[in-house]
C-alpha positions as CSV (number, residue, x, y, z in Angstrom):
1,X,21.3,15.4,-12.4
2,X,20.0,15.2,-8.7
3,X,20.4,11.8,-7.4
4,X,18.0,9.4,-6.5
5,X,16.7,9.0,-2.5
6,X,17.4,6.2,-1.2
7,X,14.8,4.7,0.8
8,X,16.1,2.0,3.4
9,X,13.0,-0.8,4.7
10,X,14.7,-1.8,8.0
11,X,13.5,-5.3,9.5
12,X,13.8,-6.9,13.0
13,X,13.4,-10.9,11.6
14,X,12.1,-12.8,15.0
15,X,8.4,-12.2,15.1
16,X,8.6,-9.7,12.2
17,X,9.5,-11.4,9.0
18,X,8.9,-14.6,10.5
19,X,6.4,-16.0,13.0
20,X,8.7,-17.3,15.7
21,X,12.3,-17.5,16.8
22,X,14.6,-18.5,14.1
23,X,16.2,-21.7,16.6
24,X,12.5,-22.9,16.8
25,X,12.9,-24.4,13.1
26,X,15.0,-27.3,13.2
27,X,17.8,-26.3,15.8
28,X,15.8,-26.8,19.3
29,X,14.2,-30.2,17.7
30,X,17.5,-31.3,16.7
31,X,18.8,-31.0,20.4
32,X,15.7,-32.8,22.0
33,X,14.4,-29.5,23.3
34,X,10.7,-27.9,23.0
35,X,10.7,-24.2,22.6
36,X,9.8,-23.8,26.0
37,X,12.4,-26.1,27.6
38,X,15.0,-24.0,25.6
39,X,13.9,-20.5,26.3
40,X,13.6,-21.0,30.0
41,X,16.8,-22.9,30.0
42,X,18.2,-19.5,28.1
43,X,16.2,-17.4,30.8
44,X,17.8,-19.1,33.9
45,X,21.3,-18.8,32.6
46,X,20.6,-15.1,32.1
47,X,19.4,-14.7,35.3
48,X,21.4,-16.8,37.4
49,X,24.5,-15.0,36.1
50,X,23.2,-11.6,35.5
51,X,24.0,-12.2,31.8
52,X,23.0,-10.3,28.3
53,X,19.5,-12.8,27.2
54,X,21.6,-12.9,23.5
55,X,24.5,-14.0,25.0
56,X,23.2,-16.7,27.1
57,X,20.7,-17.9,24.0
58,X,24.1,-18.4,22.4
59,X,26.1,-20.0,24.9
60,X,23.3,-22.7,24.9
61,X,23.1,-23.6,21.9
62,X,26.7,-24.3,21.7
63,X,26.3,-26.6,25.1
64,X,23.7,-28.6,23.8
65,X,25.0,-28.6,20.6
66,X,28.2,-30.3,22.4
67,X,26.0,-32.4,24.6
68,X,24.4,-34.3,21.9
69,X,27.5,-34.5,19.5
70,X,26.0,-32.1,17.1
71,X,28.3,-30.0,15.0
72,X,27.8,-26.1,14.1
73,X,29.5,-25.1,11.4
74,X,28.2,-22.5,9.6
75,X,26.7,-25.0,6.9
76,X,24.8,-26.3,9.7
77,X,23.6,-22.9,10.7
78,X,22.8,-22.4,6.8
79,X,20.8,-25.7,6.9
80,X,18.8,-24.7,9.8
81,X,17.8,-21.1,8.5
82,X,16.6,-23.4,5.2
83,X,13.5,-24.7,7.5
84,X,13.0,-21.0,8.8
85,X,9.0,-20.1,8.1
86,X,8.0,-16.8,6.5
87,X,4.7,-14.6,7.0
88,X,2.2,-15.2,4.2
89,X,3.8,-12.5,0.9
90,X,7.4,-12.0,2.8
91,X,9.0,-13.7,-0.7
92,X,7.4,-11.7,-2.9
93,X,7.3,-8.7,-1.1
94,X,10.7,-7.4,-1.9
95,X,10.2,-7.4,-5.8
96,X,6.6,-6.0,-5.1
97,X,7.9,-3.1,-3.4
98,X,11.0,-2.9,-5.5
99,X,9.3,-2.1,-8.5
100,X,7.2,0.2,-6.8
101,X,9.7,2.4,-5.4
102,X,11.6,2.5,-9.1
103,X,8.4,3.5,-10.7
104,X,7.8,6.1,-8.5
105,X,11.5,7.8,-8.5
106,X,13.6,6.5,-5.3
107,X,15.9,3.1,-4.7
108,X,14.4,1.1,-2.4
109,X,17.1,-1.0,-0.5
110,X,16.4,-3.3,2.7
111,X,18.3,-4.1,5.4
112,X,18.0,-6.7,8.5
113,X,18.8,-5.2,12.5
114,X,18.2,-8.7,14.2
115,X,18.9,-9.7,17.7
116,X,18.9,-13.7,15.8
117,X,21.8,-15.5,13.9
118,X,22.9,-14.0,11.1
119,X,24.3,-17.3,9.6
120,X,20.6,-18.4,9.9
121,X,18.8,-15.6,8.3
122,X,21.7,-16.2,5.2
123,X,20.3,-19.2,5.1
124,X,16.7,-18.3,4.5
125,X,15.6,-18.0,0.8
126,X,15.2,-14.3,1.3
127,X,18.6,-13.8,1.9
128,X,19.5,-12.4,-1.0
129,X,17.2,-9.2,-0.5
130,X,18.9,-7.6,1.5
131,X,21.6,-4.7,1.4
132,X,23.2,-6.1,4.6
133,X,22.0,-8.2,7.1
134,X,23.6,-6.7,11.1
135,X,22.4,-9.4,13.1
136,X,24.2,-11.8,16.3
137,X,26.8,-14.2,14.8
138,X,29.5,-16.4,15.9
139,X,33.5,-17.2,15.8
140,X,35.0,-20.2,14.0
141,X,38.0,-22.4,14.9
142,X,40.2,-23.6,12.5
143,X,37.9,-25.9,11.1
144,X,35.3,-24.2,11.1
145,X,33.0,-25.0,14.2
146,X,31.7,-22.3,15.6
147,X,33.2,-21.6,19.4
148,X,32.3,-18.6,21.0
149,X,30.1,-15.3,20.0
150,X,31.6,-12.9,17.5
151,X,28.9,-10.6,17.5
152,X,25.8,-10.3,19.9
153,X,23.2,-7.6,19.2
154,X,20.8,-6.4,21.8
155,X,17.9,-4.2,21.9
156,X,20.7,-1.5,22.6
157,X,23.0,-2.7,20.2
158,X,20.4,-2.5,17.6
159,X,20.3,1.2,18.0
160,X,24.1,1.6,16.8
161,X,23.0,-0.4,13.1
162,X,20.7,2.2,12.4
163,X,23.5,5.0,12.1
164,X,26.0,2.7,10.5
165,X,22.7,2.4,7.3
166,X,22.6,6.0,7.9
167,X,26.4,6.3,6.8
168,X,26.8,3.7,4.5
169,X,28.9,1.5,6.8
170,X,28.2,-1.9,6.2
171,X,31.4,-3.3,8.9
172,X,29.6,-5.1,11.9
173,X,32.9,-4.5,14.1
174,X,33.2,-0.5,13.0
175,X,33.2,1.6,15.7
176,X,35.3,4.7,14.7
177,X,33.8,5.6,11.4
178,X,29.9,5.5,13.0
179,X,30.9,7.5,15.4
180,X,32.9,10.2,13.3
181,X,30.6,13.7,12.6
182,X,29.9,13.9,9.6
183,X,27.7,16.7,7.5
184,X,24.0,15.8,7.0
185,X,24.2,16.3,3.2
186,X,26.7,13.8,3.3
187,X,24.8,10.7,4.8
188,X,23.6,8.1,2.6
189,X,20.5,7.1,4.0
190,X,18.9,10.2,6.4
191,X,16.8,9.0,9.0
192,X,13.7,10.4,7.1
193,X,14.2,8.2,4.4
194,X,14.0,5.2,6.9
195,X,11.0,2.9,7.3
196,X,11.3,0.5,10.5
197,X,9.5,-2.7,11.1
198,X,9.9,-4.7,14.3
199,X,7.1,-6.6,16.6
200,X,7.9,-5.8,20.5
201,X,10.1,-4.2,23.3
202,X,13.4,-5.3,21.8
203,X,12.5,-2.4,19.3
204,X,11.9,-0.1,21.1
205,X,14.9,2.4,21.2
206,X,15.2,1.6,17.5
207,X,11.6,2.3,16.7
208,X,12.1,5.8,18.8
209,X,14.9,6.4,17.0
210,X,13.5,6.5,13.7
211,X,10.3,8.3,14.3
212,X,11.7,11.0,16.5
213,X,14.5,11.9,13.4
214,X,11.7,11.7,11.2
215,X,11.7,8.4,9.8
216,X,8.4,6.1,9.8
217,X,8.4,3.3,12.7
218,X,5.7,0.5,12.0
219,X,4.5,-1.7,14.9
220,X,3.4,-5.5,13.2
221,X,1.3,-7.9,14.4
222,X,0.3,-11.2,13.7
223,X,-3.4,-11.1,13.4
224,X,-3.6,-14.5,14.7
225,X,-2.2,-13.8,17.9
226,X,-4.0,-10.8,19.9
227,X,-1.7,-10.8,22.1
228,X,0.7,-9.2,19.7
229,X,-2.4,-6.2,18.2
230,X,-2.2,-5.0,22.1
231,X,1.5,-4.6,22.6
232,X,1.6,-3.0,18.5
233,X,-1.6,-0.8,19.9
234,X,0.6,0.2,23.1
235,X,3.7,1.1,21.1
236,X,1.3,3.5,19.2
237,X,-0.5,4.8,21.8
238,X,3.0,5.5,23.9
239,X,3.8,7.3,20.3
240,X,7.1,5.2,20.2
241,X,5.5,4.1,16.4
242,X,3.7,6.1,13.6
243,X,2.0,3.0,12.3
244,X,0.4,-0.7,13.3
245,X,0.3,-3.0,10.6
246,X,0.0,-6.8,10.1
247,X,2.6,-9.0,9.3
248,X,0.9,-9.6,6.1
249,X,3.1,-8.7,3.4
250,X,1.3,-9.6,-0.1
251,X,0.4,-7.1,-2.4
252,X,-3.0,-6.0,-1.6
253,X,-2.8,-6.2,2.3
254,X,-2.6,-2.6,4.2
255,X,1.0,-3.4,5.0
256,X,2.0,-2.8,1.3
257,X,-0.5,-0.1,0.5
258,X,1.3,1.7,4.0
259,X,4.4,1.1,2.6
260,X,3.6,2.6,-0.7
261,X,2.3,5.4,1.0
262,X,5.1,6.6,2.9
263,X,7.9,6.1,0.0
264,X,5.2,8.7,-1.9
265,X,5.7,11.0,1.1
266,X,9.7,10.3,0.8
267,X,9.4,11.0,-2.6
268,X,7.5,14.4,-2.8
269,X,9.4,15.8,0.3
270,X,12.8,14.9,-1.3
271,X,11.1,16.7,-4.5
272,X,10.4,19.7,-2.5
273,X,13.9,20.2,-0.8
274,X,15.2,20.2,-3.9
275,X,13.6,23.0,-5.6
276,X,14.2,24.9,-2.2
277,X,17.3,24.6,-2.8
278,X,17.9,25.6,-6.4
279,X,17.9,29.1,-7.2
280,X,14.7,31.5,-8.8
């Protein structure tokens, strides 16, 4: 018996699955900041030392976390991501498209490639969904505060999750087995079974990636914001995506019905390898 595609939904979370920056909901508050008092805070650091945006985002968070005698375990983290806001169908959309995918022949698995906090997205109430979740994270002392970055993914670094899905690696800190050759045939996940969802420039390289080994890149947008139709209309028109969509997920918005489209498309051309290959 042939087995089953698998057809991987990648997600970028910040602006994608959610309309804002994950430390917007209850962490920036909690440390007297605005949004905008943060981010530029996070901006000068960056610039002043010449420093990776995720890695000063994170070193100031654990300042002012210090600085007003706030504690970040990862129970803290886990209690922030609880106030993170969803676009309107994100919790029912797994199920929705779930079901679709098993009626229609393939195993639909999801996966998050976030520049955010992993310990916040696993605190989300769609945490569950997901196959794995490769995302920025921190280390822990001894009792469990967290001290310093463990992981911190860029828009570079995001590029490097995409073949780990494609191997079935699901170790953040791998770096030998991702890199090891390995027969096409063999992969778990090929590109063109891939479906990619992200909102701006920090996707870039992995929206390029996706469409150019034949996977499906979709640009969102929220439609309240035009702002964010012109950059999605600029990814397409630079062909960096196949697809602009909104980041309306319920079931009768074109986001689903696009989605539905392309796993038909995975579906017949897995369909039509096959028989290739079998013999007359």
């Amino acid at each position: 018996m042939e087995k089953k595609a698998i057809v991987a939904l990648v997600y970028d979370f910040d602006g994608t699955l959610s309309p804002g920056n994950m430390q917007e909901f209850g962490f920036i508050q909690a440390v007297g900041k605005s949004p905008k008092e943060f981010w530029d805070s996070s901006e000068a650091i960056a610039k002043d030392q010449d420093a990776s945006g995720i890695l000063a985002y994170m070193k100031l968070m654990l300042d002012e976390a210090k600085k007003n005698n706030i504690t970040l375990k990862k129970e803290d983290f886990l209690r922030f991501g609880k106030s993170v806001e969803l676009f309107p169908g994100v919790k029912e959309w797994f199920k929705a498209v779930n079901q679709y995918g098993k009626a229609h022949g393939v195993i639909v698995e999801h996966y998050i490639n976030s520049s955010g906090l992993a310990e916040m997205i696993e605190g989300t109430e769609i945490a569950g969904e997901f196959k794995k979740i490769y995302a920025s994270g921190f280390l822990y002392d001894e009792n469990g505060k967290a001290i310093w970055p463990a992981v911190a993914v860029d828009y570079t670094a995001k590029t490097q999750f995409l073949f780990k899905i494609n191997k079935g690696i699901f170790s953040l800190g791998d770096n030998i087995l991702v890199n090891e050759s390995q027969k096409d045939e063999d992969k778990r996940i090929p590109f063109c079974n891939m479906i990619y969802f992200g909102d701006g420039q920090t996707d870039v390289p992995c929206m390029k990636i996706v469409k150019m080994f034949g996977g499906n890149s979709i640009a969102v947008y929220n439609p309240a914001k035009p702002g964010d139709y012109k950059v999605a209309r600029k990814l397409f028109r630079q062909e960096r995506v196949n697809f602009t969509a909104p980041t309306d997920y319920r079931k009768e918005s074109p986001t689903f019905k696009l989605v539905c489209k392309i796993i038909n498309k995975i579906k017949a051309d897995r369909d039509l390898y096959v028989l290739a290959k079998r013999p007359r």
